[in-house]
C-alpha positions, 0 to 999 in steps of 0.5 A, spaced: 551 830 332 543 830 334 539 831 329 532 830 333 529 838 332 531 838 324 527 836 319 526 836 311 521 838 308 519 832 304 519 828 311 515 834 314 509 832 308 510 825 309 508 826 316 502 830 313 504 837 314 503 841 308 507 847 305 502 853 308 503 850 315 510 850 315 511 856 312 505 859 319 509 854 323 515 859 321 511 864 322 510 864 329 516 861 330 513 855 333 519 852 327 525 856 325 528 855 318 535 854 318 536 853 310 531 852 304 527 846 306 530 844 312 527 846 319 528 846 327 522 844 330 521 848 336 523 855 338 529 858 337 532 860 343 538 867 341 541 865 347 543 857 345 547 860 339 551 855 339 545 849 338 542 853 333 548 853 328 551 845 330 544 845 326 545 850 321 552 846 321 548 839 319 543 841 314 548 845 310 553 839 310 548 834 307 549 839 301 556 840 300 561 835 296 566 832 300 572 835 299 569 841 302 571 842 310 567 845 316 573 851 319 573 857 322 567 858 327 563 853 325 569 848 326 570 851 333 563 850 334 564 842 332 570 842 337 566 845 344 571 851 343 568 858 347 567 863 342 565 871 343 561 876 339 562 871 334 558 872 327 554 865 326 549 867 321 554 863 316 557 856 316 564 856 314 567 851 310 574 851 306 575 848 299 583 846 297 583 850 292 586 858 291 581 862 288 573 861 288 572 864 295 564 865 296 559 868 301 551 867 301 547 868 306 548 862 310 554 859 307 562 862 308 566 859 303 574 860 304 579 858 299 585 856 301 591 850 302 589 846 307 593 839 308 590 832 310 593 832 317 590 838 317 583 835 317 580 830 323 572 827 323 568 830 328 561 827 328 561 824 322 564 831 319 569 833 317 573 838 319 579 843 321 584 841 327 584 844 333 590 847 332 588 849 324 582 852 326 585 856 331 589 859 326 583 862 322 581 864 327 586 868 329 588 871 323 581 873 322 578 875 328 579 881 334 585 879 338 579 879 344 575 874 340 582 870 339 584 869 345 577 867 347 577 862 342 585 860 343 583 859 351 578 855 350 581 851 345 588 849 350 584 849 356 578 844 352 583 839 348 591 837 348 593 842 344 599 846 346 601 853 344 607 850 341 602 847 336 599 852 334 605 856 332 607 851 328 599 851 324 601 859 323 608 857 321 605 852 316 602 858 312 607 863 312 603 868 307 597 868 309 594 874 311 594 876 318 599 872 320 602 877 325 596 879 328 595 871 330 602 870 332 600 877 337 593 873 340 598 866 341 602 869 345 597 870 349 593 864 350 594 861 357 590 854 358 589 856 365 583 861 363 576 858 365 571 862 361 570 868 356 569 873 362 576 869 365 580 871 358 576 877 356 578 880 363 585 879 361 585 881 355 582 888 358 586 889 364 592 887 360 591 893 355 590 896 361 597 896 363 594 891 369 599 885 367 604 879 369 599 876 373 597 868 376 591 865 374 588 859 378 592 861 385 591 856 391 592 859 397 593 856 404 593 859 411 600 859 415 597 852 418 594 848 412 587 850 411 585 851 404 583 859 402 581 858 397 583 858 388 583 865 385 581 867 378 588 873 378 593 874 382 598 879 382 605 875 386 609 882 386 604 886 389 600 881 393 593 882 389 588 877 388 583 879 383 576 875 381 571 876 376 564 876 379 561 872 373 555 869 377 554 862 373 560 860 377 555 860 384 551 855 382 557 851 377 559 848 383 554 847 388 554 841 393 548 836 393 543 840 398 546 847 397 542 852 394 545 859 390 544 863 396 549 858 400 555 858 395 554 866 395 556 864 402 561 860 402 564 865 396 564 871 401 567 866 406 573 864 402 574 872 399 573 875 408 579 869 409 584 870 404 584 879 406 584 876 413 591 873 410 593 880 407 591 880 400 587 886 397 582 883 394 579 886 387 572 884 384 569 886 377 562 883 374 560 882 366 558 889 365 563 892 367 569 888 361 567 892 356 571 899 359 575 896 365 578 903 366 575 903 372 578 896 374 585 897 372 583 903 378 581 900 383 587 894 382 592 899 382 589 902 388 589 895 392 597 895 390 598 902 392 594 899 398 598 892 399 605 896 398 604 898 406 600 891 408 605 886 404 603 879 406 608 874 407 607 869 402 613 865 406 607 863 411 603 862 405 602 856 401 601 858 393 600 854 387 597 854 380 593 850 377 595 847 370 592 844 364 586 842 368 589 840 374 592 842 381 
């Protein structure tokens, strides 16, 4: 893990600083204090949270003993897994052991059994496994915020659903278990994002379910529609979430935003040509989809009358990151 923007304290006076410009430097924000002297040059920046608290995450394990494990959100972090509305104020850290749980400021420390096979190095660190950090993670955060993370989780490593039952499974009595077991059953590999996972979730609870993620179409003659983030197979209605970044994740050498907003309309105008209902939405709208799940099921009222003939219309999904 980088450790360029960090600096201690005592390295900071040997390099000819002195406590009253550090403590102006902070003011001003030209330094952020991550824990007590330790300090992140440069300006700390709200929308790289994850940065910040990989940093958090290095300064504070320099100051726990070495039975102590990274978990919970700050191992989601080290292991690149997407996490929503998710509190990184804190490192979180679990000790083997069954009492002595403990909050500060910048520090959550669990108390709880955890196993050598439960453990992997990430780093240089030591930390939960995928599947042991899902497993926290679900018994303590929203079943929104889980599946966030668990999407990620399956979609970013090779750990499989199956093993993450088998991580709940391991620790029968812990608390939260059947809300855990409830966002693990939910995970699907093939969601690309947290607009992706959360727009299932929200739809879902809407009473918008059985649907397809990452459908490829093809035309009766073989020319490539398109790949859908949704997609309703008994109604024929494809759904896509609108999250903006996607316009310039792909982008093609020489192409601007502007092209790839193009090239999006091309592919939504070929696959309604093709008799598919199409149904958008954009990140303001995720937190209430009341108006989505409306809009979707007037498309399947819609689609009923115009059922496209998917017999002429090749269809296939996208797994584990492969089509």
């Amino acid at each position: 893990m980088s450790t360029d923007r960090v600096i201690h304290r005592a390295e900071a006076l040997r390099r000819g600083h002195t406590d009253e410009e550090i403590r102006r430097l902070c003011t001003t924000g030209a330094w952020t204090r991550l824990r007590r002297g330790v300090y992140l040059l440069g300006e700390d920046s709200a929308e790289d949270r994850s940065a910040r608290h990989r940093h958090l995450i290095q300064a504070t394990a320099e100051c726990v003993c070495d039975r102590t494990v990274i978990s919970h959100a700050s191992a989601a972090i080290l292991h690149g897994f997407d996490l929503w509305a998710t509190d990184l104020r804190r490192v979180h850290l679990t000790r083997d052991r069954t009492h002595g749980a403990r909050t500060n400021p910048l520090v959550h420390v669990h108390s709880a059994p955890i196993d050598a096979d439960e453990i992997c190095e990430v780093g240089g660190l030591r930390v939960t496994t995928p599947a042991r950090t899902l497993a926290d993670l679900s018994r303590t955060l929203s079943f929104e915020q889980a599946v966030v993370v668990g999407d990620s989780a399956l979609h970013r490593t090779k750990l499989t659903k199956d093993e993450a039952r088998q991580a709940l499974r391991a620790r029968p009595r812990r608390p939260g278990n059947v809300r855990a077991a409830r966002a693990i059953e939910f995970l699907d590999d093939r969601s690309e994002g947290v607009g992706e996972s959360r727009s299932r979730v929200r739809l879902h609870l809407s009473g918008i379910t059985d649907l397809e993620l990452q459908q490829n179409f093809l035309s009766p003659d073989g020319i490539y529609l398109g790949r859908t983030d949704f997609f309703d197979p008994t109604h024929g209605v494809i759904g896509e979430f609108d999250g903006k970044v996607k316009y310039g994740k792909y982008l093609k050498p020489g192409q601007d935003p502007g092209d790839a907003v193009f090239l999006e309309k091309q592919r939504e105008d070929a696959l309604r040509d093709a008799g598919f209902e199409v149904v958008r939405w954009i990140w303001r709208e995720l937190d209430d989809m009341a108006a989505v799940a409306l809009r979707f099921r007037r498309a399947r009222a819609r689609a009923h009358a115009h059922r496209p003939d998917l017999t002429h219309c090749a269809c296939t999904s996208r797994t584990n990151g492969v089509m």
